[in-house]
MDAnalysis code that builds the backbone (N, CA, C; Angstrom):
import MDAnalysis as mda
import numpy as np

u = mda.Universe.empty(369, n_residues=123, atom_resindex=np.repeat(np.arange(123), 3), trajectory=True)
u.add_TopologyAttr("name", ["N", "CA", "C"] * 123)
u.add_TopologyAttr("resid", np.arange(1, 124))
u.add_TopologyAttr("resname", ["UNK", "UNK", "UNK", "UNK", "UNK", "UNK", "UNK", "UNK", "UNK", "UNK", "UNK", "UNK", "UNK", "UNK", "UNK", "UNK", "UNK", "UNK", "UNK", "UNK", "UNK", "UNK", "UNK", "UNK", "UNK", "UNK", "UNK", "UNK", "UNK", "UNK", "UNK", "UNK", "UNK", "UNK", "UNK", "UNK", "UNK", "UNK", "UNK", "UNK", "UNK", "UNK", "UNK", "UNK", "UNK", "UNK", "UNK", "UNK", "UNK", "UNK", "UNK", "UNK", "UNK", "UNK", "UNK", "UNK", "UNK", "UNK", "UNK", "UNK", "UNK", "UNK", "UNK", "UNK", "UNK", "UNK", "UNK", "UNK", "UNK", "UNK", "UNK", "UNK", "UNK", "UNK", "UNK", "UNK", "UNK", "UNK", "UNK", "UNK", "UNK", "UNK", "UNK", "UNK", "UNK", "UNK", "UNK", "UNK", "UNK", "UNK", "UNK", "UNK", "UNK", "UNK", "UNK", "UNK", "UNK", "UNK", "UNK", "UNK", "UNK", "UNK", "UNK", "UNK", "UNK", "UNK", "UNK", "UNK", "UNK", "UNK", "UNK", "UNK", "UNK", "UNK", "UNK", "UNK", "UNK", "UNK", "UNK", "UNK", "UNK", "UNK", "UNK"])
u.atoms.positions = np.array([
    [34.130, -4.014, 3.647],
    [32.994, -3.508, 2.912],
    [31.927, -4.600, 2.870],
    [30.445, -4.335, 3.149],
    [29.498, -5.055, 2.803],
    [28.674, -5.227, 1.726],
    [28.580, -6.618, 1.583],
    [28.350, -6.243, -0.199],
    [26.590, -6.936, 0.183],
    [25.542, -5.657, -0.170],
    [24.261, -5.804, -0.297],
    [23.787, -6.596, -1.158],
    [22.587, -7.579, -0.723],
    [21.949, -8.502, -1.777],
    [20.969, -7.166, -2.196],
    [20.592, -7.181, -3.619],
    [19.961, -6.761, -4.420],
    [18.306, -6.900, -3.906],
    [17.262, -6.168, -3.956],
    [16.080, -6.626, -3.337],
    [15.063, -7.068, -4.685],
    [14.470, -7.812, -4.613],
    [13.689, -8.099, -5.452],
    [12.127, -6.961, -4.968],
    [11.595, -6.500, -5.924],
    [10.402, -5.492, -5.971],
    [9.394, -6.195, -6.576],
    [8.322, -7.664, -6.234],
    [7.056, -7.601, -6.147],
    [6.290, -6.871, -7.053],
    [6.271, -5.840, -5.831],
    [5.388, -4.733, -6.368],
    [5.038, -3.951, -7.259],
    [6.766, -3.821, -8.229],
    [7.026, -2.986, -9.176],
    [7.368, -4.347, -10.531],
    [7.453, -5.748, -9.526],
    [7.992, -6.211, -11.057],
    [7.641, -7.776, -11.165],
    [6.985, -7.727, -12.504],
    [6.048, -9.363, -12.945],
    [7.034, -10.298, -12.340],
    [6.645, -11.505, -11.805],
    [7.294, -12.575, -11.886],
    [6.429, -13.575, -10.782],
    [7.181, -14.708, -10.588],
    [6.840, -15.699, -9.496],
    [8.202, -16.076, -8.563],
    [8.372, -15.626, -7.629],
    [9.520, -16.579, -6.663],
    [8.904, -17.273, -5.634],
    [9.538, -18.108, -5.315],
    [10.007, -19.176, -3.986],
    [10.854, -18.887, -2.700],
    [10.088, -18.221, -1.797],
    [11.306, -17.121, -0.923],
    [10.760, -18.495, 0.052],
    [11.973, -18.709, 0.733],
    [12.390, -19.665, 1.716],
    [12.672, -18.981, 2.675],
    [12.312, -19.164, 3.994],
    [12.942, -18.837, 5.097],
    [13.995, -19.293, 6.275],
    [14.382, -18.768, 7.262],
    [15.194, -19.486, 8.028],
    [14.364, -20.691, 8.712],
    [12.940, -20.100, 9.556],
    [12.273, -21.064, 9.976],
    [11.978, -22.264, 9.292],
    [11.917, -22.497, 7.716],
    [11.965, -23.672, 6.752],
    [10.434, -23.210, 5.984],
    [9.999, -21.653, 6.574],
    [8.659, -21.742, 5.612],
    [8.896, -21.433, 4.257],
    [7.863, -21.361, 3.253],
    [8.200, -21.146, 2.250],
    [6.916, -20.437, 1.277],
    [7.073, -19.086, 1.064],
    [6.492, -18.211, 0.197],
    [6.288, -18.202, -1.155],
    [5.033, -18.415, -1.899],
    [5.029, -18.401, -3.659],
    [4.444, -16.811, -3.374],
    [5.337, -15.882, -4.012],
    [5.379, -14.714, -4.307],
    [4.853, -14.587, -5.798],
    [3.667, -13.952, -6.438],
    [3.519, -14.118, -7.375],
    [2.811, -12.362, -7.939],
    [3.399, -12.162, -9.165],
    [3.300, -10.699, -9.395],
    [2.701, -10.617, -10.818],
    [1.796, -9.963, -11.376],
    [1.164, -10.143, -12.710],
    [1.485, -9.069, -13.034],
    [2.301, -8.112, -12.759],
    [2.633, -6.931, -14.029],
    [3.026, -5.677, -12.776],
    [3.697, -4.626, -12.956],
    [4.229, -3.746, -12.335],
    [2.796, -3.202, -12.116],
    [2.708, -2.580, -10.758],
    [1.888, -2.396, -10.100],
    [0.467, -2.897, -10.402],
    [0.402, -4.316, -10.659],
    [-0.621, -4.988, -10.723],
    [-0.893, -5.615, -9.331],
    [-1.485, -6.795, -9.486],
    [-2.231, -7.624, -8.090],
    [-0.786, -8.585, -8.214],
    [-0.488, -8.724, -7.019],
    [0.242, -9.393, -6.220],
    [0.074, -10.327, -5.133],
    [0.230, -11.402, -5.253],
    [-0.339, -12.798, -4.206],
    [0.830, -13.285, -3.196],
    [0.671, -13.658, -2.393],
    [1.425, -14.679, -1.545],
    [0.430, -15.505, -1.321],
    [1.183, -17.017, -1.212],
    [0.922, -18.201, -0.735],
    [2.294, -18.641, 0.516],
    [1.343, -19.125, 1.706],
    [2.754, -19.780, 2.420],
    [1.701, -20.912, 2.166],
    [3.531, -21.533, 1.456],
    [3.446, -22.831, 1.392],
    [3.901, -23.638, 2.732],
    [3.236, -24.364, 3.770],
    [3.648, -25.070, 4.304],
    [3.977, -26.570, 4.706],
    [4.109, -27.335, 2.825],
    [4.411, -28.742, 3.111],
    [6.522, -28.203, 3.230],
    [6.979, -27.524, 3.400],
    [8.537, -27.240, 3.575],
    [9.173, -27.934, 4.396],
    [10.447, -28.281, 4.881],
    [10.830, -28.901, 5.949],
    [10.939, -27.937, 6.606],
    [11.131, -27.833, 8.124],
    [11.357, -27.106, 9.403],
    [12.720, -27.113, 9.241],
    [12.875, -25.752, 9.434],
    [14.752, -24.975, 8.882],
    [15.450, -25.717, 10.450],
    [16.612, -25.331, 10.142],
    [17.530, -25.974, 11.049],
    [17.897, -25.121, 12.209],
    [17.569, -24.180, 12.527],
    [17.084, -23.066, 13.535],
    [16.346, -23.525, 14.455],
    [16.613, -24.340, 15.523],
    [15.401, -24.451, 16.836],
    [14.894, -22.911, 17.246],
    [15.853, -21.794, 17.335],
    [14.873, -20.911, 17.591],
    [13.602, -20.088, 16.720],
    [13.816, -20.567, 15.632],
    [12.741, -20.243, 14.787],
    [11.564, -21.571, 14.316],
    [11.019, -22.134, 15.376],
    [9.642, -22.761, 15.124],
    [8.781, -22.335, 14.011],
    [8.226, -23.261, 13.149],
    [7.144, -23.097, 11.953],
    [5.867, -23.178, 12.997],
    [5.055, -22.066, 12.819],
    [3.918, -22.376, 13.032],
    [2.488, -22.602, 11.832],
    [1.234, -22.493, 12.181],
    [0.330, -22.771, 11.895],
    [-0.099, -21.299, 11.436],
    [-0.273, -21.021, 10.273],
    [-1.417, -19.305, 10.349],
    [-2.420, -19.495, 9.304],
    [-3.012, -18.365, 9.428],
    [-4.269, -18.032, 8.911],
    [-4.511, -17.828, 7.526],
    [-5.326, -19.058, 6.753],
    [-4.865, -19.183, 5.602],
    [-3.813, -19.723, 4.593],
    [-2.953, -20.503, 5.218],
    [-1.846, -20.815, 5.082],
    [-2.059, -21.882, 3.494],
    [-1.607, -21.894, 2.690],
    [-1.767, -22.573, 1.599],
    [-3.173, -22.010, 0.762],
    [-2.876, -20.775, 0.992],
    [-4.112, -20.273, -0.113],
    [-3.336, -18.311, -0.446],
    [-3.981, -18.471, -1.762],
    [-3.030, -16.717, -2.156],
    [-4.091, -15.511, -1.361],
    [-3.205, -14.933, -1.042],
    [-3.712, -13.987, -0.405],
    [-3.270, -12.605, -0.658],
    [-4.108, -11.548, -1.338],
    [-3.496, -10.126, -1.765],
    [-2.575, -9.531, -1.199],
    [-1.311, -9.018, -1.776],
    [-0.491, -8.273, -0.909],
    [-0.635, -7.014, -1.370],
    [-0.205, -5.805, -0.100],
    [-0.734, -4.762, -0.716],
    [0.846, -4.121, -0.838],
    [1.786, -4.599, 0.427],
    [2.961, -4.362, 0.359],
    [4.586, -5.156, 0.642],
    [5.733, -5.061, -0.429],
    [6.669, -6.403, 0.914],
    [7.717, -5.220, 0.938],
    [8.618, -5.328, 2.159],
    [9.671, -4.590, 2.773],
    [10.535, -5.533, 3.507],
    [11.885, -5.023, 3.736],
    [12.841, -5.561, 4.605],
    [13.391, -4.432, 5.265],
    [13.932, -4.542, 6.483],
    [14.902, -3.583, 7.643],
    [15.812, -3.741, 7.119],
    [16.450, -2.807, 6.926],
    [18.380, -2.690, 6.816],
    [18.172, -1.760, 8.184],
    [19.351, -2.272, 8.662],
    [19.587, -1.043, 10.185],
    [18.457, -0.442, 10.543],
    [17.986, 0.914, 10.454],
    [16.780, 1.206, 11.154],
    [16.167, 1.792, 9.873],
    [15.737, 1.487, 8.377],
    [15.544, 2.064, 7.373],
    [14.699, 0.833, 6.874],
    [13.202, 0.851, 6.764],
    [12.614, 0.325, 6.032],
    [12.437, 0.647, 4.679],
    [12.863, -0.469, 3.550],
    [12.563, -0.095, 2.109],
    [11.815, -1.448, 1.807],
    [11.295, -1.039, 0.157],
    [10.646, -2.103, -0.495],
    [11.368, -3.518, -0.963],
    [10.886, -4.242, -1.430],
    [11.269, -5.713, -1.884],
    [11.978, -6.522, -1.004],
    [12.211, -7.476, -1.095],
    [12.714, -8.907, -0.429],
    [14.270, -8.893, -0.609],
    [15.050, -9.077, 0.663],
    [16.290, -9.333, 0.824],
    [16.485, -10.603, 0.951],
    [17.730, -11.066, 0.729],
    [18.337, -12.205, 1.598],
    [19.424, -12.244, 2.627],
    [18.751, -12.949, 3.805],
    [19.205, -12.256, 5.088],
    [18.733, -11.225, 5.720],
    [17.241, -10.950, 5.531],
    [16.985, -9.687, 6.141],
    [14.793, -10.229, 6.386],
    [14.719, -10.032, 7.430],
    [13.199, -10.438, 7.823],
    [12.519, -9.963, 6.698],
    [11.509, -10.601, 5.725],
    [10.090, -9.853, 4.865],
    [9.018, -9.492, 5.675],
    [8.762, -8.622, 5.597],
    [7.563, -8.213, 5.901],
    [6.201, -7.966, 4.469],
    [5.260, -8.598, 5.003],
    [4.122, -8.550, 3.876],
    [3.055, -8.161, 4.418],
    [2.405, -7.096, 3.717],
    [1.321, -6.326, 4.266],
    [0.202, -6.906, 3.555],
    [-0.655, -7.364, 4.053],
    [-1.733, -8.235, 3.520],
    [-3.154, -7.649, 4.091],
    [-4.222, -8.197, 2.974],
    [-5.091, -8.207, 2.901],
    [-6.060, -8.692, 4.658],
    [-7.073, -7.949, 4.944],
    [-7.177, -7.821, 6.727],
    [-7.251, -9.730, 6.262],
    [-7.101, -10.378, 7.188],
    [-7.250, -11.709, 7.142],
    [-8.047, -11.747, 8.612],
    [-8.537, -10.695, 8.740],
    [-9.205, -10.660, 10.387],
    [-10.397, -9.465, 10.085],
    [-11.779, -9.950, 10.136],
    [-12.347, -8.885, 10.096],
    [-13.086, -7.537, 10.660],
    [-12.211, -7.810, 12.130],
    [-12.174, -6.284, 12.561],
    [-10.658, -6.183, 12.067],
    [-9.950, -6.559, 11.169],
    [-8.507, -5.704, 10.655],
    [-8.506, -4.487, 9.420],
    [-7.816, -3.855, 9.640],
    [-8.017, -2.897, 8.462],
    [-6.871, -3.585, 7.340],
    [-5.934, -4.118, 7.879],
    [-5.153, -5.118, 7.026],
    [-4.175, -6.398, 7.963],
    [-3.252, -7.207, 7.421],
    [-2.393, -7.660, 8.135],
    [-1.261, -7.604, 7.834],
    [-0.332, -7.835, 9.100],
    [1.451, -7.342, 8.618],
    [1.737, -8.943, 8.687],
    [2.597, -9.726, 8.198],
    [3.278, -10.862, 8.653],
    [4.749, -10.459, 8.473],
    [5.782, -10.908, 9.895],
    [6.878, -10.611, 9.489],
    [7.518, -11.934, 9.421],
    [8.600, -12.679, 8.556],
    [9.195, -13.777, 8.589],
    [10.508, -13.631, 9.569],
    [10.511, -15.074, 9.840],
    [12.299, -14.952, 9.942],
    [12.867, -14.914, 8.539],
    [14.381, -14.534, 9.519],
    [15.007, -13.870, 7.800],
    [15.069, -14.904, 6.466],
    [15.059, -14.446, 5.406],
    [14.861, -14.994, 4.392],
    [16.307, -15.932, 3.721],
    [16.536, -16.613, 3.919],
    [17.320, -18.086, 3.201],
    [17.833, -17.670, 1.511],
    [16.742, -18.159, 0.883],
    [16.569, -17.638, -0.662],
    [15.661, -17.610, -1.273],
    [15.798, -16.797, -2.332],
    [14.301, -16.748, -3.157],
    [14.910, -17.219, -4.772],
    [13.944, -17.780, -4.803],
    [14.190, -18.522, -6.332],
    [13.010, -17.940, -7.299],
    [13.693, -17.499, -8.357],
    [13.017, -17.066, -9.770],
    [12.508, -18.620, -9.978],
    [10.751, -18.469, -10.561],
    [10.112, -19.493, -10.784],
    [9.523, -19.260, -12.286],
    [9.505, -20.422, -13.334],
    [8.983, -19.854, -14.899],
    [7.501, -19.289, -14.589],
    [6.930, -19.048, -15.427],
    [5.593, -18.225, -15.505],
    [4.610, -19.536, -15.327],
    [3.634, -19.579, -15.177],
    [2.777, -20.410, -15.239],
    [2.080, -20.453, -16.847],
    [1.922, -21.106, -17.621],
    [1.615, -21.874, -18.875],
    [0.139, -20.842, -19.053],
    [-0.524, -20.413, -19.685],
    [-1.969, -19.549, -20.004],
    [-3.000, -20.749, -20.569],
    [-3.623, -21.236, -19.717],
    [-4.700, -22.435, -20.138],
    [-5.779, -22.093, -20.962],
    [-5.897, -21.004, -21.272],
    [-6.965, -20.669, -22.465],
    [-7.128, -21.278, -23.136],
])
């Protein structure tokens, strides 16, 4: 029997994680309220994962938040919502190209994601 990691839902639910990948990148996932605005940041000061076939590259925007509109993972041939572990993210983003109507980024598969505290309200 296979025992499924639980997906984390973004989209549907407040928080901040740290999703790590195989390649060694590393995602601040950040969510302000069930179906509120939702950010990614790739963070790329990370080390380079231990995977030669998964190279870190360079992208667009990289260390700045950028709107997500959607995240998903593949199980077998069934796309659903939120972030697995062990299973590629996909994040549907804001066009970062402006003949785009949006952008997809897909990761290598995801390592772990770490629950992060809230950020402090500087008011």
């Amino acid at each position: 029997m296979t025992t499924m990691n639980p997906a984390i839902d973004p989209m549907r639910t407040p928080g901040r994680w740290l999703v790590t990948t195989v390649s060694g990148a590393m995602h601040l996932i950040e969510s302000t309220a069930p179906d509120g605005t939702v950010t990614a940041t790739r963070v790329t000061a990370g080390p380079p994962g231990d995977d030669p076939r998964f190279p870190r590259g360079t992208l667009r925007r990289d260390d700045e938040p950028v709107l997500v509109t959607g995240v998903q993972h593949l199980t077998e041939s069934t796309m659903s919502n939120g972030i697995v572990v062990g299973e590629d993210m996909y994040l549907y983003l804001e066009p970062l190209d402006p003949a785009a109507d949006l952008t997809l980024r897909r990761t290598t598969p995801v390592l772990e994601v770490v629950p992060l505290p809230p950020v402090p309200d500087r008011g």
